[in-house]
Steps between C-alpha positions, in 0.01 A plus 500: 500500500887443373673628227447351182825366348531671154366274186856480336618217675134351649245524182735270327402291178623163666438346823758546790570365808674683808659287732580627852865560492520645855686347785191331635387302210892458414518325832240262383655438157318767276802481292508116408068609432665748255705242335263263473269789369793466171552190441090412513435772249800427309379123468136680351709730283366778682823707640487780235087512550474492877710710709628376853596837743717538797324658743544677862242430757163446493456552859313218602756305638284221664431385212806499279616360292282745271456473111230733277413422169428850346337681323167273720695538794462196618641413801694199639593453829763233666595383139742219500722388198258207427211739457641672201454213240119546607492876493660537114298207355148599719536823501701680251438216236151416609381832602352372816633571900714252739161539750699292771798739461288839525487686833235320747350778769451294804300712660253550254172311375646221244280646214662836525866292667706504181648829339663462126578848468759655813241825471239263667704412767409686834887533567541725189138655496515648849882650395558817308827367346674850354875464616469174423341512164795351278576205737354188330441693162886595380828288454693664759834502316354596156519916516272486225234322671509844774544748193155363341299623778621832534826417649728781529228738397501686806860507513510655150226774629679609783823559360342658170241651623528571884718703703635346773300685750185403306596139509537576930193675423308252405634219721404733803135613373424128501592417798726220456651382820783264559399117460781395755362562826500861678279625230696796391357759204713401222488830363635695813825280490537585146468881522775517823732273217435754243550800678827382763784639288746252391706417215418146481166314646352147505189302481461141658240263480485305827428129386648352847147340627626269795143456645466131622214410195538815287496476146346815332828645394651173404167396288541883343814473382476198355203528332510864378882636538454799287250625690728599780768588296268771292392649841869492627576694142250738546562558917864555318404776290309666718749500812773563246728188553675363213556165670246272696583154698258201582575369844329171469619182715699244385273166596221647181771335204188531313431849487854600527510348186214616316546853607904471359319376208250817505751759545731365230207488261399823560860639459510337151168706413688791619211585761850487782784615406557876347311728344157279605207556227774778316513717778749652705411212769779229616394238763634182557422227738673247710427151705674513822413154772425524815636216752186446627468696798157614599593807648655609157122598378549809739578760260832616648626144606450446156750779337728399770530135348466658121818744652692118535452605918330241751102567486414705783242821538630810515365771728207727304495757412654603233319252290593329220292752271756780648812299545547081388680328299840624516410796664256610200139545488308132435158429470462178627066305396476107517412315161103521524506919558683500167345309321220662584648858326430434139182416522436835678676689207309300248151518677511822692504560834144578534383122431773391730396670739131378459594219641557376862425691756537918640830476599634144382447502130538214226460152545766274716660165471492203751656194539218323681656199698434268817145296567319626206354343215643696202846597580680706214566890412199702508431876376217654647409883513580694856237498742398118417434385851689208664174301497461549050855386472512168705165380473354606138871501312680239757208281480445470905684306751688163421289178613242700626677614790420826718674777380699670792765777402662665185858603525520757264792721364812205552651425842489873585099518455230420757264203547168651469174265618221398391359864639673679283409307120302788404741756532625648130895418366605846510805685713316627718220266600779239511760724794153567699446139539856445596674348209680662186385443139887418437577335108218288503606204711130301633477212702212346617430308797258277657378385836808215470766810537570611818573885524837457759664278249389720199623820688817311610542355094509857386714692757770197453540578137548911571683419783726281303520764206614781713821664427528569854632826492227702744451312839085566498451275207855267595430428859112590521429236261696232636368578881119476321607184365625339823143580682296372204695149576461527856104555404472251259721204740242597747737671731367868447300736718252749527774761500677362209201656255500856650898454463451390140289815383708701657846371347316509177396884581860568573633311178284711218551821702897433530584299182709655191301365184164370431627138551520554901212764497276248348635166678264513804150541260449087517527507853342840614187380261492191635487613880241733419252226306615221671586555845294232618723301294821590712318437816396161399870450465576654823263402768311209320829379392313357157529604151181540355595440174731184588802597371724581751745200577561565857071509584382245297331193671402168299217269605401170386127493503287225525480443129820314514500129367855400624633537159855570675622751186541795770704277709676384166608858407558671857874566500500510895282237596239701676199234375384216708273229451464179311341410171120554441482668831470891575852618495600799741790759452741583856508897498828481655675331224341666229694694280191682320644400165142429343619185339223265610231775452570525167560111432121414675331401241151506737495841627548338789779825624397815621719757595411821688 
């Protein structure tokens, strides 16, 4: 189960209404429902009865935008400015539910179909939503909303009541292990901060996520900034910094802002700044931007661009912990790790550890993306398997297609197949079967992706994000990249797959930072679930899943009625025939466009 929000801002006399406030539903005008949500009430004379809240992210972004008439919970999904008239007079005035505006389960019998409460909905009932627990409850940029349920509790404990080495104490008897990718203890890096002499030392939270689809940081920070800036306190006082940074990137406007907003609220309640809860403990904390650059999520690429220098890795060790920033010990844990720290002071580490798995502990949060049903950010407790998350949470495959791979862990991950859905989300299960568990990046794919073009999507991004400074990841990238095009423009060979695994061998073994040691994973797992794949490429010259340009072939079957639309559309003038007869198309002048396959209005097109 989750963590109850505390009854001083949910058990309230009046009626409220949280309104997703996160990118998402902001994308699909959440803020004109919120203004609406006013003016409505305002016409009923109901502003000073009826609250309206700014919230972060509910998490189920398919079907944003979201609004939740507490304290029923009701829950409305794809809401739409119109709707609102309905929902105050119905609803709040009436007492009775918008039925057509409640969540629908598809894939359910219709009698049990509709869920008023978001408890009842099998995205949220098969999630254990902990890290998570204040996104869609709190106004983000109200510090008081955060300080009702316990907010800065555990900061308060720590630094009145803990020693620093009991805080690392704690941290490391739990088990807490870094949420951004290689899986470090948290509580190891700590305790080399603490004990590396030095007269000054740092903490950073690392809030560059540059995964192609990620959003678990982003949705964090804007939902629940204080959060990670309690745990970045509290990994303060326990390395002994006086100052900490957030790296976060400079295309999330939204949380930049809401976490300037966090950090100057808490300075005014003197919980940053000196002498923090009356005690002999100063910490202070700064924004600094990132430019966008994916390799910047490397730890020491990133105190190279917070140093003002280009982003590039730096040879390890020493490590940060021993020597960063400036030279100085700096603990370095992405937004979800510390977030995750006051709730281990406030609930001990024995329950946190309780959860997840033997050696991957706690719960862990996806952004669940590609040919799924319900797309959005996910919590789930380690050791889930693949198979739990995408079909019971994600709701299956979209239009009932075969489900064929999961990339998981961002473009450095693997693809994993349909052999490997019962295999648990934890470190090590995940590395076994080839692919990383990474921050939390999923995709999903069907049998309409083809595995070449997928492996050859992913290596172009960290191929195009490398700083270039070791030739391994440099060079070996862009040499992988050249065969995957001969492959998938049908000009490959047999030798061009042993050649790939062994460049990609050669790149992890010989690369600087994780960025070029993890590059190969979407093609190395893809060669070793779907070699077949490559060969079809190669000696069939066919791509199975039709997506390659260059081996794509278009047919005009015999249910063809002469319409002449194909011949309409085709920019080259491959299609012959004359009306209300079979048309044909000339392979030689076809451009493989798809143009008239997907004008046919007969299904009268095939491609293969």
């Amino acid at each position: 189960m989750s963590i109850s929000p505390n009854n001083a801002i949910n058990s309230l006399d009046r009626r409220w209404i949280a309104v997703c406030m996160g990118t998402g539903c902001m994308s699909s005008a959440s803020t004109e429902l919120r203004e609406a949500l006013h003016e409505e009430l305002d016409k009923h004379n109901l502003n000073g009865l009826v609250e309206v809240r700014r919230t972060g992210c509910f998490g189920f972004c398919e079907q944003g935008p979201i609004l939740v008439v507490h304290p029923e919970e009701t829950f409305y999904t794809r809401v739409k400015r119109q709707d609102v008239r309905m929902i105050v007079e119905e609803h709040i005035l009436g007492g009775r539910p918008v039925e057509r505006l409640l969540y629908h389960d598809q894939s359910r019998a219709a009698t049990s179909a509709i869920a008023q409460s978001w408890h009842k909905i099998n995205f949220y009932s098969k999630q254990r939503r902990i890290v998570l627990h204040n996104c869609g409850i709190i106004d983000p940029e109200n510090i008081d909303h955060y300080l009702a349920n316990d907010g800065y509790g555990a900061l308060r404990r720590a630094v009145t009541e803990m020693d620093p080495e009991g805080v690392i104490e704690v941290v490391s008897k739990a088990g807490l292990r870094g949420r951004g990718g290689a899986g470090f203890p948290t509580g190891r890096k700590w305790a080399t901060a603490r004990k590396t002499p030095s007269a000054l030392k740092y903490v950073i939270c690392n809030a560059d996520e540059g995964d192609p689809g990620a959003f678990m940081n982003r949705s964090l920070l804007e939902g629940d900034p204080h959060s990670m800036l309690e745990g970045l306190t509290i990994a303060g006082y326990a390395v002994g910094a006086k100052r900490g940074f957030v790296y976060v990137r400079a295309e999330y406007p939204l949380a930049v802002e809401r976490v300037q907003k966090a950090i100057q609220a808490s300075r005014e309640r003197g919980l940053l700044g000196k002498n923090i809860f009356q005690t002999d403990f100063d910490f202070d904390i700064e924004i600094c931007l990132g430019a966008g650059a994916f390799v910047c999520g490397e730890e020491t690429a990133l105190l190279q661009s917070i140093e003002g220098q280009r982003g590039m890795p730096r040879p390890r060790p020493p490590f940060p912990a021993e020597k960063g920033l400036w030279g100085h010990p700096t603990t370095i844990n992405n937004v979800e790790t510390l977030a995750w720290v006051p709730l281990i002071i406030r609930h001990g580490w024995e329950w946190f550890s309780a959860i997840g798995t033997e050696t991957s502990k706690g719960t862990k949060t996806f952004a669940l993306t590609g040919k799924i049903n319900n797309t959005g950010l996910v919590e789930v407790p380690m050791g889930t398997t693949l198979h739990d998350l995408i079909f019971d949470i994600g709701g299956g495959i979209l239009d009932n297609k075969k489900f064929k791979a999961v990339q998981i862990g961002g473009p450095s991950g693997g693809c994993l197949p349909a052999e490997c859905l019962d295999t648990p989300i934890d470190y090590e299960s995940l590395q076994a079967a080839g692919s990383i568990m990474g921050s939390g990046g999923i995709v999903v794919m069907d049998e309409r992706n083809c595995v070449v073009d997928i492996a050859h999507y992913f290596l172009s991004f960290t191929q195009a994000e490398s700083c270039g400074k070791c030739p391994p990841c440099r060079v070996g990238t862009k040499r992988m990249l050249e065969i995957l095009e001969r492959i998938q423009a049908g000009r490959g060979g047999l030798k061009d797959v042993e050649l790939l695994e062994n460049l990609a061998k050669s790149v992890k073994a010989g690369s600087l930072c994780g960025l070029g040691q993890t590059a190969p994973n979407p093609v190395l797992t893809t060669i070793r679930y779907f070699r077949d794949e490559y060969l079809a490429h190669i000696i069939e010259q066919r791509c199975p899943a039709a997506v390659c340009r260059e081996l794509i072939t278009y047919e005009i079957t015999d249910a063809c009625n002469g319409c002449t639309l194909c011949a309409r559309v085709c920019p080259n003038n491959a299609i012959i025939g004359v009306r209300k007869q079979k048309h044909v198309i000339d392979p030689k002048a076809c451009i493989r466009c798809g143009a008239c396959y997907e004008s046919c209005n007969y299904n009268a097109i095939i491609l293969h």
